[in-house]
N, CA, C and O atoms as a MOPAC input file, in Angstrom:
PM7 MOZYME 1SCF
protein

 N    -31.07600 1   -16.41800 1    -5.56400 1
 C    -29.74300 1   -15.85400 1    -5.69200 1
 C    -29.82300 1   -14.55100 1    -6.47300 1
 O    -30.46500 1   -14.41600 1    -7.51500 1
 N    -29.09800 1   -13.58800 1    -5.86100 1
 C    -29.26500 1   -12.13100 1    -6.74500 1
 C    -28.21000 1   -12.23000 1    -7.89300 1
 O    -27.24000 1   -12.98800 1    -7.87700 1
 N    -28.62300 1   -11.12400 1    -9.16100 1
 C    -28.00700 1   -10.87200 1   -10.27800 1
 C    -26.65100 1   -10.55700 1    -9.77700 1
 O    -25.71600 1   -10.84800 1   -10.52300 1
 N    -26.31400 1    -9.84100 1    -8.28300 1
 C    -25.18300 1    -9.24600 1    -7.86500 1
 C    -25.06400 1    -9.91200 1    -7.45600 1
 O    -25.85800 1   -10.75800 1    -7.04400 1
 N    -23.00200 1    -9.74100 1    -7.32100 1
 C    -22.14300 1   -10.13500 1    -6.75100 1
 C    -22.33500 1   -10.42900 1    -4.72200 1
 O    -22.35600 1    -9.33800 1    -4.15400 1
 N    -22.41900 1   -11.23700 1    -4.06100 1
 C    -22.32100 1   -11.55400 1    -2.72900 1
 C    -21.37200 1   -11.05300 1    -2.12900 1
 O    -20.38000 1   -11.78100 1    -2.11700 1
 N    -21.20200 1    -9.51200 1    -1.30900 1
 C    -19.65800 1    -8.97300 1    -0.90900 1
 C    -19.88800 1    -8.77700 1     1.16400 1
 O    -20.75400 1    -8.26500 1     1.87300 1
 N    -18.73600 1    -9.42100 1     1.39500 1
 C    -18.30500 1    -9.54500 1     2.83200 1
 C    -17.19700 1    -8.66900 1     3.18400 1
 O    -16.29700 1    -8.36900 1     2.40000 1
 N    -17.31100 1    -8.18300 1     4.64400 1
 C    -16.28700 1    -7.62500 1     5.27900 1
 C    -15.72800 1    -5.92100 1     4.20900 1
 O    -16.13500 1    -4.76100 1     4.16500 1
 N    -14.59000 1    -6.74300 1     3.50300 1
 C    -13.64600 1    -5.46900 1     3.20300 1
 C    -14.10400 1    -5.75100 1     1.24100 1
 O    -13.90200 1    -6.90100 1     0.85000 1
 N    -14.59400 1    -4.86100 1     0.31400 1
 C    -14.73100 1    -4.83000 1    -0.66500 1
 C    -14.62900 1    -3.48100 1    -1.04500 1
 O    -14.89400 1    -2.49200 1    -0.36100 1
 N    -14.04800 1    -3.56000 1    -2.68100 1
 C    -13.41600 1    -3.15600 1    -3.89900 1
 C    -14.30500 1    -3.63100 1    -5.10600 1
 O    -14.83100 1    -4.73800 1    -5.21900 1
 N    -14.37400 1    -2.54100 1    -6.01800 1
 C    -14.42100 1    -2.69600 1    -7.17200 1
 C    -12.81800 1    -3.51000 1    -7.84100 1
 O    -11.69600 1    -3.52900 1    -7.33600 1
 N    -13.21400 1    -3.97800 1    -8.85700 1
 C    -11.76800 1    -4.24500 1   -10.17600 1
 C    -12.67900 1    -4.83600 1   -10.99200 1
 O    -13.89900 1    -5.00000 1   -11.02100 1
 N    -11.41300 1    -5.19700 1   -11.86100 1
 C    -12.17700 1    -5.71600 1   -13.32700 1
 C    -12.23100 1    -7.18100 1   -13.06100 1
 O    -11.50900 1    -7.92900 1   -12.40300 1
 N    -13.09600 1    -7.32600 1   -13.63200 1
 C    -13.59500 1    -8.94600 1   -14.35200 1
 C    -12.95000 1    -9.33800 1   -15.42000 1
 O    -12.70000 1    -8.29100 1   -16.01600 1
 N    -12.49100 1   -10.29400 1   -16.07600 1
 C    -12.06800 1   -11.33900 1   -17.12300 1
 C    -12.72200 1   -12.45600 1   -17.29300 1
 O    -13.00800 1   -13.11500 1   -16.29400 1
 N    -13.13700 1   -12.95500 1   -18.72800 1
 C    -13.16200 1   -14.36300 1   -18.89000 1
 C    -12.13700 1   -15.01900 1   -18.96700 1
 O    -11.09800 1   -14.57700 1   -18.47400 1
 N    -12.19100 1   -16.66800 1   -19.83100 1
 C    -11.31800 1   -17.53400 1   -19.61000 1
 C    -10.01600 1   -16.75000 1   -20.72700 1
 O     -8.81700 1   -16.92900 1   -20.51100 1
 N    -10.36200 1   -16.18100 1   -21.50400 1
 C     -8.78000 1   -15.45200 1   -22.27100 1
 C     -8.34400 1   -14.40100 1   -21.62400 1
 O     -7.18600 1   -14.10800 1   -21.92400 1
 N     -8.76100 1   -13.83300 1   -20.97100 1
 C     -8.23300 1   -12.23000 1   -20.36300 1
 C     -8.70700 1   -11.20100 1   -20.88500 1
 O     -8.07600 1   -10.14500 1   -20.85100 1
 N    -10.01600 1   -11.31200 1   -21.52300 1
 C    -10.57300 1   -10.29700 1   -22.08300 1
 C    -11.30100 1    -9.50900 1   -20.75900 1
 O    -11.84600 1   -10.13800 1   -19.85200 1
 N    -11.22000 1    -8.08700 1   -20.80300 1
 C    -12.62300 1    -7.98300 1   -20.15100 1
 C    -13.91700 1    -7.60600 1   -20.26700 1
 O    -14.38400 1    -6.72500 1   -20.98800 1
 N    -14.53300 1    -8.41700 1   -19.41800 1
 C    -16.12800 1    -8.40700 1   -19.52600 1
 C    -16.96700 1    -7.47700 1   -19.34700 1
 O    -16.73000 1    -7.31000 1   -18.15100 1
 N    -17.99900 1    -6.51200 1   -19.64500 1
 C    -18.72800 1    -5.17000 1   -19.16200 1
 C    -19.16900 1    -6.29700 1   -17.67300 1
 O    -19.24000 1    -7.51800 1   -17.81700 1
 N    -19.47700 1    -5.45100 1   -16.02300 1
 C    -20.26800 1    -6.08600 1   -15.16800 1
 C    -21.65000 1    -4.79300 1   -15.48500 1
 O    -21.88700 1    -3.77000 1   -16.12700 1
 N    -22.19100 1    -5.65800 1   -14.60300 1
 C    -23.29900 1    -5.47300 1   -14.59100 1
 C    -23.98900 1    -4.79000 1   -13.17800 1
 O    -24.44100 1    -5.57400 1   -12.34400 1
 N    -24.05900 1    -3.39000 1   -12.93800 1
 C    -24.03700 1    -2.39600 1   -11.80800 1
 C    -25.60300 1    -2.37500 1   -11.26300 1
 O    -26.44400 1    -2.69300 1   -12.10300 1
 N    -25.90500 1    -2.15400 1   -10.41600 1
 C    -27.14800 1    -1.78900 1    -9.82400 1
 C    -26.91500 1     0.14100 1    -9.91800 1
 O    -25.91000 1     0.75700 1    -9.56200 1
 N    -28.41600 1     0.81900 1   -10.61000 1
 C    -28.63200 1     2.05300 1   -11.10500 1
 C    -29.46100 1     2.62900 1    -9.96100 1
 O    -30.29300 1     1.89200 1    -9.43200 1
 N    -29.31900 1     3.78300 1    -9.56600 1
 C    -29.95300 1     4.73600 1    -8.08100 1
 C    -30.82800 1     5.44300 1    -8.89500 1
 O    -30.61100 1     6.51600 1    -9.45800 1
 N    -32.09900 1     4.58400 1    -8.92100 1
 C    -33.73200 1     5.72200 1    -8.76100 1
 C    -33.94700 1     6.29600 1    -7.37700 1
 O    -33.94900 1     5.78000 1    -6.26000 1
 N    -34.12900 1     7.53300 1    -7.81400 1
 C    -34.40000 1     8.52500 1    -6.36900 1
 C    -35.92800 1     8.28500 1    -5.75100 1
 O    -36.26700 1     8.51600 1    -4.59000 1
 N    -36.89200 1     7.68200 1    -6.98300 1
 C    -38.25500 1     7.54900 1    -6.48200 1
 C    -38.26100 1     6.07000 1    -5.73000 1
 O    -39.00400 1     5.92300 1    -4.76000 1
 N    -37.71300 1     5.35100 1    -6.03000 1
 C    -37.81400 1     4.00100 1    -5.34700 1
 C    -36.57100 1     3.82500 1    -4.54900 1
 O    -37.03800 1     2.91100 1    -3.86900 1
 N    -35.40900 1     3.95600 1    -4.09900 1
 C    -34.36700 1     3.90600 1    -3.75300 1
 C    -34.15400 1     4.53400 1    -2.51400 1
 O    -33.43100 1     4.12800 1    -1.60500 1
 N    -35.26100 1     6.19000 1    -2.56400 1
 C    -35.06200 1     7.00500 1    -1.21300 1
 C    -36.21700 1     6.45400 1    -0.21900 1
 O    -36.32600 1     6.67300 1     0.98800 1
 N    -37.07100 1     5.65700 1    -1.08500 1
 C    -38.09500 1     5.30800 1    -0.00500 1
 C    -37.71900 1     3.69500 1     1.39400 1
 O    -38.10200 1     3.42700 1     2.53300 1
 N    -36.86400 1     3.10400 1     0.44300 1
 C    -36.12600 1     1.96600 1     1.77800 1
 C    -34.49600 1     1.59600 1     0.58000 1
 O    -34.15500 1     0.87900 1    -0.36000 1
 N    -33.78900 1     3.05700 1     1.80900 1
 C    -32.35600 1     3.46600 1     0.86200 1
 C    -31.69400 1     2.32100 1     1.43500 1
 O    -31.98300 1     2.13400 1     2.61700 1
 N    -30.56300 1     1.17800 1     0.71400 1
 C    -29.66700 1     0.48600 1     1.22800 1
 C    -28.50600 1     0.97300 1     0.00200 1
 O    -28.76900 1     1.55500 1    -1.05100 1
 N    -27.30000 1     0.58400 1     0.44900 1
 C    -26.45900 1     0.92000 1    -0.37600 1
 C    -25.56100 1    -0.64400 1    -0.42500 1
 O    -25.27200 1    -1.53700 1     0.37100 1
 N    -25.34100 1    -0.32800 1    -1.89200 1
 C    -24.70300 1    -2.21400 1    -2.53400 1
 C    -23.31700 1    -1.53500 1    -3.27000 1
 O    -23.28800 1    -0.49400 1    -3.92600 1
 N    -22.18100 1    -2.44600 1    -2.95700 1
 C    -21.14200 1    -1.68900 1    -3.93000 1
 C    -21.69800 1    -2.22900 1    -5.50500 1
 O    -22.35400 1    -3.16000 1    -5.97200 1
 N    -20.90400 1    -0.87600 1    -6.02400 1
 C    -21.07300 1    -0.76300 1    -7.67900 1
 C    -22.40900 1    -0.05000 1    -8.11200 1
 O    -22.85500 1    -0.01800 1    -9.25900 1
 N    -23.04400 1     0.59400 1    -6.83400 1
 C    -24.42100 1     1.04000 1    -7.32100 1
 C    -23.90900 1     2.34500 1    -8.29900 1
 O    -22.78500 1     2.77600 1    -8.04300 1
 N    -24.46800 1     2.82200 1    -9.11000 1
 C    -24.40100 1     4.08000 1    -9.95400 1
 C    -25.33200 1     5.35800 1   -10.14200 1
 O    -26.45300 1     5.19200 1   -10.62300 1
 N    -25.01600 1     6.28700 1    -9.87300 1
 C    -25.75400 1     7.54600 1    -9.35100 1
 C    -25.37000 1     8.24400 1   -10.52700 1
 O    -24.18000 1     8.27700 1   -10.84300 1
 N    -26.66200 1     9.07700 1   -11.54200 1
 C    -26.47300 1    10.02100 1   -12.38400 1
 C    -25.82300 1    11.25700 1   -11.87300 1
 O    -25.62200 1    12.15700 1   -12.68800 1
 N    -25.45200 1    11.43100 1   -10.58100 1
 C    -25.52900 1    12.98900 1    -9.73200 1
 C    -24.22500 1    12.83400 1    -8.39900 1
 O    -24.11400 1    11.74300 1    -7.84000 1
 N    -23.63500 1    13.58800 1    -8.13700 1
 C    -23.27100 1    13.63000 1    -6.70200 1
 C    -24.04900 1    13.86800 1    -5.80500 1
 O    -23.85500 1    13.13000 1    -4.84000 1
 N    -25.23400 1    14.90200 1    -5.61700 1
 C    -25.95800 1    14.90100 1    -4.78700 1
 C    -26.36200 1    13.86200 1    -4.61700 1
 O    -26.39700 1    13.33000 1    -3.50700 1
 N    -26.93900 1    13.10100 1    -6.15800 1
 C    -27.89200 1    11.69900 1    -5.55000 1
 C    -26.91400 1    11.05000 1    -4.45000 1
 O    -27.53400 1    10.52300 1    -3.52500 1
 N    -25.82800 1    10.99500 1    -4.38000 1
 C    -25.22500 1     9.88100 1    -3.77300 1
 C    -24.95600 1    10.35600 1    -2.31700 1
 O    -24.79900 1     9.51700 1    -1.43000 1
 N    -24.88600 1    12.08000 1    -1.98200 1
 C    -24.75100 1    12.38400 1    -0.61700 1
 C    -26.22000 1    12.69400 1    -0.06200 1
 O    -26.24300 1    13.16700 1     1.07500 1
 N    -27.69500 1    12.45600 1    -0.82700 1
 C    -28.91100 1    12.59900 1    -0.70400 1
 C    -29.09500 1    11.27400 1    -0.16600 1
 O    -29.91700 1    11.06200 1     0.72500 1
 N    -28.15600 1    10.10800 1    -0.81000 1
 C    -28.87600 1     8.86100 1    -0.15200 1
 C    -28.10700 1     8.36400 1     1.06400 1
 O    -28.59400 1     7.50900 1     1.80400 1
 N    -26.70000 1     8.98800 1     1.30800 1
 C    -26.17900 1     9.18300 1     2.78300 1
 C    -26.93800 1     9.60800 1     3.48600 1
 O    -27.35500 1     8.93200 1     4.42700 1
 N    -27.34900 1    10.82700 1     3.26400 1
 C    -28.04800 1    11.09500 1     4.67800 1
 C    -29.56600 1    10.37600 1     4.83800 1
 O    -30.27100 1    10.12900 1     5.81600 1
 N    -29.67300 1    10.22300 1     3.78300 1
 C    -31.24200 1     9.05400 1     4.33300 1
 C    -30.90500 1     7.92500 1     4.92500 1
 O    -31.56700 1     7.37800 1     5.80700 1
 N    -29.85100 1     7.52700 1     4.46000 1
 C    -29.10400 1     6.24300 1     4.82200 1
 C    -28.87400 1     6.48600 1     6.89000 1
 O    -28.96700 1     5.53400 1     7.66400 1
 N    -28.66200 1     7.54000 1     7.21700 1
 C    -28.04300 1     7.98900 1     8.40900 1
 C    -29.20800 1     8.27100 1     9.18500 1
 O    -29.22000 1     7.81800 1    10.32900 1
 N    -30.34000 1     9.03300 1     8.72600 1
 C    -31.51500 1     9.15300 1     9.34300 1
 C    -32.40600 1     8.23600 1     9.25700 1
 O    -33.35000 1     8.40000 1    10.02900 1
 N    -32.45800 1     7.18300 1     8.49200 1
 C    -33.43300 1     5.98400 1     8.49200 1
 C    -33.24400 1     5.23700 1     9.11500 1
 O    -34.24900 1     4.64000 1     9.50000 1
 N    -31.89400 1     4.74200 1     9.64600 1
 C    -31.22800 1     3.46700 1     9.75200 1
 C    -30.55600 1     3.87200 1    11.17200 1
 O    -29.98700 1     3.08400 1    11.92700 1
 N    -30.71800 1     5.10200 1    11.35800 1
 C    -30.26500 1     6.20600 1    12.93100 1
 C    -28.48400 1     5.89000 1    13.06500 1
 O    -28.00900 1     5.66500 1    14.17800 1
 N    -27.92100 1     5.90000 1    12.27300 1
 C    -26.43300 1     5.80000 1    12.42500 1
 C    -25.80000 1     7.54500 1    12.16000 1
 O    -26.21000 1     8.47500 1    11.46500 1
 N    -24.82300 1     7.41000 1    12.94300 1
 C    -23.55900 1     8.83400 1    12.91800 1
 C    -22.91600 1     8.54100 1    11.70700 1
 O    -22.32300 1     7.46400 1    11.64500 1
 N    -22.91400 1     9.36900 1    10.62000 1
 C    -22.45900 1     8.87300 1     9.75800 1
 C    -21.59400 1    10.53600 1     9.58300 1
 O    -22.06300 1    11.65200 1     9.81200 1
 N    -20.25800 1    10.17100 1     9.11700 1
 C    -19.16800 1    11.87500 1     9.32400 1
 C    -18.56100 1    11.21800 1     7.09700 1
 O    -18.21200 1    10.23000 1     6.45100 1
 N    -18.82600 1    12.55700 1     6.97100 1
 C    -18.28900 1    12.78500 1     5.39900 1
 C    -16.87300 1    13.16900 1     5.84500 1
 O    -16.64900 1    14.14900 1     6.55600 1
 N    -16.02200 1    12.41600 1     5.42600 1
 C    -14.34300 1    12.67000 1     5.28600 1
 C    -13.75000 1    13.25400 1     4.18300 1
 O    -12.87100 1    14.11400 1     4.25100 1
 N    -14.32700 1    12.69000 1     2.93100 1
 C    -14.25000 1    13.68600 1     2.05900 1
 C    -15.50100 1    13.65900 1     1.28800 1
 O    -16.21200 1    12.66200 1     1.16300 1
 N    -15.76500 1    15.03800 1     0.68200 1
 C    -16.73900 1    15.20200 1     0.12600 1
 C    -16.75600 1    16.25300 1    -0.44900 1
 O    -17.14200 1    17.22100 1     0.20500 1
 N    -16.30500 1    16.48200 1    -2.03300 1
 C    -16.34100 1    17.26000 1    -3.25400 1
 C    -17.05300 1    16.91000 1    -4.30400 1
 O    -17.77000 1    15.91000 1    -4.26800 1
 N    -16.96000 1    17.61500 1    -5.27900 1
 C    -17.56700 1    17.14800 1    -6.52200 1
 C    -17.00800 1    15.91800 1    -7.54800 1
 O    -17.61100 1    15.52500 1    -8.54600 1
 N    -15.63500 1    15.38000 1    -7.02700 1
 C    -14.91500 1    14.17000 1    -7.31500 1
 C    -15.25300 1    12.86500 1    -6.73200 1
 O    -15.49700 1    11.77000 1    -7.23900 1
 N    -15.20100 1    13.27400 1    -5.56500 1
 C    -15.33500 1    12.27200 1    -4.79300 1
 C    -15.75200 1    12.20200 1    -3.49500 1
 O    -15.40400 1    13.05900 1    -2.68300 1
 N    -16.57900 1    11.12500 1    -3.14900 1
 C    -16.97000 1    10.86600 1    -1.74000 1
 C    -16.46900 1     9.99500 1    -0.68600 1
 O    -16.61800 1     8.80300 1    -0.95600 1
 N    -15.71000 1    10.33000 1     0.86400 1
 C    -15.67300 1     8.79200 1     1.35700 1
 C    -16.27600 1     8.96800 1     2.92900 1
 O    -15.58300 1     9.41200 1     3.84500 1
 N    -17.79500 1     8.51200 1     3.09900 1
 C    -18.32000 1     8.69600 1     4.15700 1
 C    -17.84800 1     7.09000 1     5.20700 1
 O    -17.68000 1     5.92200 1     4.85700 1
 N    -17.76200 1     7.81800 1     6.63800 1
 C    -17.05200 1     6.63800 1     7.74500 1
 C    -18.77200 1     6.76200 1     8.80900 1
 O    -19.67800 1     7.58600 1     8.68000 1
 N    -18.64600 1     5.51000 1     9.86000 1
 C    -19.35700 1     5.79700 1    10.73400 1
 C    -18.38300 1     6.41000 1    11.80500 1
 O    -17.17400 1     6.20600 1    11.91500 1
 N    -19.26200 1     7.27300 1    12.62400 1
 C    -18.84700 1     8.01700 1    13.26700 1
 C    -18.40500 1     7.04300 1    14.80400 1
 O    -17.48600 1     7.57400 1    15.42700 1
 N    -18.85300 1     5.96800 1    15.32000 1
 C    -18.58600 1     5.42000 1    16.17700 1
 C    -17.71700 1     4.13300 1    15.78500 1
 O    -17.82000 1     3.04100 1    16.34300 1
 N    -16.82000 1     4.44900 1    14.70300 1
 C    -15.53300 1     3.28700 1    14.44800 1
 C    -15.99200 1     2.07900 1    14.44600 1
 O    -15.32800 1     1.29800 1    15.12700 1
 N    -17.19900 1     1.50900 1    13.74100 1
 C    -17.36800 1     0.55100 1    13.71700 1
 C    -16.48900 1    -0.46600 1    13.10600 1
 O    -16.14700 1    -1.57100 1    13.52700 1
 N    -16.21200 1     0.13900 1    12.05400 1
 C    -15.27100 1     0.01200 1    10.35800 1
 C    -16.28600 1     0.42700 1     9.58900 1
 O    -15.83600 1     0.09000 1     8.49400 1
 N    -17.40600 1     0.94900 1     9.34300 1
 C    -18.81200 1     0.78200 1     8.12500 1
 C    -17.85800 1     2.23800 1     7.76900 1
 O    -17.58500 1     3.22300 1     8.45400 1
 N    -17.48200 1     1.80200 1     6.23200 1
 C    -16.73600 1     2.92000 1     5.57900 1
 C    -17.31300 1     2.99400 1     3.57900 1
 O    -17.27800 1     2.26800 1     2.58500 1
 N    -17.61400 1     3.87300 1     3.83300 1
 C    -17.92400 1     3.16500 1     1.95900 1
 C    -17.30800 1     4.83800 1     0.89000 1
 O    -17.45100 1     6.02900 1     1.16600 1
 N    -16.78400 1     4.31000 1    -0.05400 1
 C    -16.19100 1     5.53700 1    -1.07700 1
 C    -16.38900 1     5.20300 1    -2.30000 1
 O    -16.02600 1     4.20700 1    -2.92600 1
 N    -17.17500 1     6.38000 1    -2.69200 1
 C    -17.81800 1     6.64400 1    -4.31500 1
 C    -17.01700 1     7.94500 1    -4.90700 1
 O    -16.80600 1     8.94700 1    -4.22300 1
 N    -16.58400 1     7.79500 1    -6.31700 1
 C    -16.28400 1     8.85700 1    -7.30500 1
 C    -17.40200 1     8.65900 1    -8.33400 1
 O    -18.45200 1     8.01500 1    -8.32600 1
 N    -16.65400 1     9.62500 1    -9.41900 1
 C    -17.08200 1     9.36100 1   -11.09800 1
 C    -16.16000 1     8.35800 1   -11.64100 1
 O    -14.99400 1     8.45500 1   -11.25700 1
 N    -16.47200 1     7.34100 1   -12.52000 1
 C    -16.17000 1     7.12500 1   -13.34600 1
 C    -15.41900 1     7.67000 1   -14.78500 1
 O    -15.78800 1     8.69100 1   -15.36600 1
 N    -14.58900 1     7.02600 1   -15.13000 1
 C    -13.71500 1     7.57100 1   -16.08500 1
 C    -14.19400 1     7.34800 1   -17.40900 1
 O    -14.25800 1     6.26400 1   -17.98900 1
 N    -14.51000 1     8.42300 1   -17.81700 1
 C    -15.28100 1     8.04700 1   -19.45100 1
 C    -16.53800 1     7.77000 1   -19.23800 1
 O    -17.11700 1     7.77600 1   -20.32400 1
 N    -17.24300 1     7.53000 1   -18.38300 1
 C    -18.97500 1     8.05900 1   -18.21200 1
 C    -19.34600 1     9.01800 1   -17.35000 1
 O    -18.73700 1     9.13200 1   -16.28700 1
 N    -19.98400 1     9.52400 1   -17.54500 1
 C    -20.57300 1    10.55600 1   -16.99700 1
 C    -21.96800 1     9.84900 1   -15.50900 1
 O    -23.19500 1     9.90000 1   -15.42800 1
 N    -20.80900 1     9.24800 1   -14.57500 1
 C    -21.62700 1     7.86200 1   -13.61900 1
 C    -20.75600 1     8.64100 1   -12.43600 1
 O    -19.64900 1     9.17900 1   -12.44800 1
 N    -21.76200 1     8.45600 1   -11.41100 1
 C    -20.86600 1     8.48800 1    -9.99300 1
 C    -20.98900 1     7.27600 1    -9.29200 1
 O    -22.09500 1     6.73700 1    -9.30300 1
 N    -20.05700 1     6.74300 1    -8.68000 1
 C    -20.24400 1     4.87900 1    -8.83600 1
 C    -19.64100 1     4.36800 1    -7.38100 1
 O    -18.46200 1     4.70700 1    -7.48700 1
 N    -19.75100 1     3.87600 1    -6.35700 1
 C    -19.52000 1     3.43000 1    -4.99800 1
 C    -18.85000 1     2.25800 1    -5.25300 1
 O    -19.42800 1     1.21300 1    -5.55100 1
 N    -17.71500 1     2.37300 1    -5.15600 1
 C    -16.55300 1     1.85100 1    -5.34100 1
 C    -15.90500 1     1.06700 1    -4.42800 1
 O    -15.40600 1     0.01100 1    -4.81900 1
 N    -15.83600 1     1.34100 1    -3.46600 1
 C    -15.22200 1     0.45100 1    -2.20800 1
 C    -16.31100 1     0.38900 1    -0.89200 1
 O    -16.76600 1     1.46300 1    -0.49800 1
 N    -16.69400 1    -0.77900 1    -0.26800 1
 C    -17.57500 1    -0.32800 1     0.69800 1
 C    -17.27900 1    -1.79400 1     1.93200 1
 O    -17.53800 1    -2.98700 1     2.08500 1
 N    -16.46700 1    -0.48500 1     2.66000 1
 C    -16.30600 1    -1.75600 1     4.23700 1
 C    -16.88100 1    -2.34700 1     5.01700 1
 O    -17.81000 1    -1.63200 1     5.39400 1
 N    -16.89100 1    -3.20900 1     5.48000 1
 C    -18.17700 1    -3.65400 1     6.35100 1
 C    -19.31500 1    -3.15000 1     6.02300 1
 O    -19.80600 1    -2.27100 1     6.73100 1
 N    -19.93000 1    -3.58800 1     4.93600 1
 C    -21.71700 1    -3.69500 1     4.90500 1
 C    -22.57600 1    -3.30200 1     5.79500 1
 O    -23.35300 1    -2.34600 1     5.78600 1
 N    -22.27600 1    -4.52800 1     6.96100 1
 C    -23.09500 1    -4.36300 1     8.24900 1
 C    -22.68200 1    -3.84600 1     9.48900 1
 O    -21.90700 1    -4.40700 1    10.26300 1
 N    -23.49200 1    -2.22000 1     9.73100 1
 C    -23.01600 1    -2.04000 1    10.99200 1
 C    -23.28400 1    -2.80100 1    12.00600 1
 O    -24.31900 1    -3.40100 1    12.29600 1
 N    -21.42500 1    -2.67600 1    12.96500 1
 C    -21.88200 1    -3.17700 1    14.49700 1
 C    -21.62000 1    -2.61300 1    15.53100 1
 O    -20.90600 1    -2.99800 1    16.45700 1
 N    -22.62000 1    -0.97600 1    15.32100 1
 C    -22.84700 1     0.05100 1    16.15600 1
 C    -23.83000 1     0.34300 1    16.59700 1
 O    -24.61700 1     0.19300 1    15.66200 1
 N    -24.45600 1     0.73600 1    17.57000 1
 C    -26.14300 1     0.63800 1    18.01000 1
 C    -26.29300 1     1.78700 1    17.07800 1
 O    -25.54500 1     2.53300 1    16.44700 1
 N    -28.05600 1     1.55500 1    17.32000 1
 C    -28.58800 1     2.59900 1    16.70800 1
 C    -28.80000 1     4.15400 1    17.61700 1
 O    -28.89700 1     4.19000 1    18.84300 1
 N    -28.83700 1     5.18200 1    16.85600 1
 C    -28.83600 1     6.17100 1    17.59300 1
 C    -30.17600 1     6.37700 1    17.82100 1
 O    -31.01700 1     5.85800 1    17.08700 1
 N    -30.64500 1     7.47700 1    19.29000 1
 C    -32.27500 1     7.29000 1    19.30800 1
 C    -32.55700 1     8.24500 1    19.15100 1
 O    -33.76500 1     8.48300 1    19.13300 1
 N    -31.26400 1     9.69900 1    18.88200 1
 C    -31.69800 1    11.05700 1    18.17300 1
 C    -30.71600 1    11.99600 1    17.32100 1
 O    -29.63400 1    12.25600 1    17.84800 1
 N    -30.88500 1    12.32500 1    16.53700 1
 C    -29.84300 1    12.99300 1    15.43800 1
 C    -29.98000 1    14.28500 1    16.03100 1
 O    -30.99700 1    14.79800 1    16.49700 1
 N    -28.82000 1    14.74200 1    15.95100 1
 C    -28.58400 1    16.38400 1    16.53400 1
 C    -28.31100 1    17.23600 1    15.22500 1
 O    -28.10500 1    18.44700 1    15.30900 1

């Protein structure tokens, strides 16, 4: 069983509580570029020191894995990349408020169910 959370279909970040309503720090998966770009998957709540890191591991994500992947938005705030053949595979990362973290925040359907492409243009 992994340290992380098990997420299906349609997922969100929010907060955690124990049994009083306090809340709890979770516990995020961190983006090394040396181990991470070599077999890139993306998990919600992962955390990126960089914006690039996080549109560096889109497109590896798109060329490894051969999916159309279209940036909808994409600034220095925030990211929300879609697949390009409407699968639903949708995932959106910002910064964090009060760290200096760029953090993947919502991520739709996990698993694409779009073929693979057999050439990137």
């Amino acid at each position: 069983m992994s340290e992380y959370a098990d997420y299906n279909d349609f997922i969100s970040l929010d907060s955690s509580s124990d049994d009083e309503g306090r809340l709890k720090p979770m516990k995020y998966p961190e983006f090394c570029r040396e181990r991470d770009m070599l077999s890139p998957k993306l998990v919600l709540g992962t955390t990126f020191a960089t914006v690039q890191d996080f549109r560096d591991l889109m497109r590896e994500v798109a060329i490894r894995k051969g999916y159309d992947l279209f940036f909808i938005k994409n600034d220095g705030d925030r990211i929300t990349v879609r697949c390009r053949d409407n699968c639903g595979w949708r995932v959106h990362a910002s910064y964090v408020k009060g760290k200096e973290k760029f953090q993947v925040k919502t991520l739709r359907h996990p698993k694409h169910s779009c073929s693979r492409l057999r050439k990137n243009d």
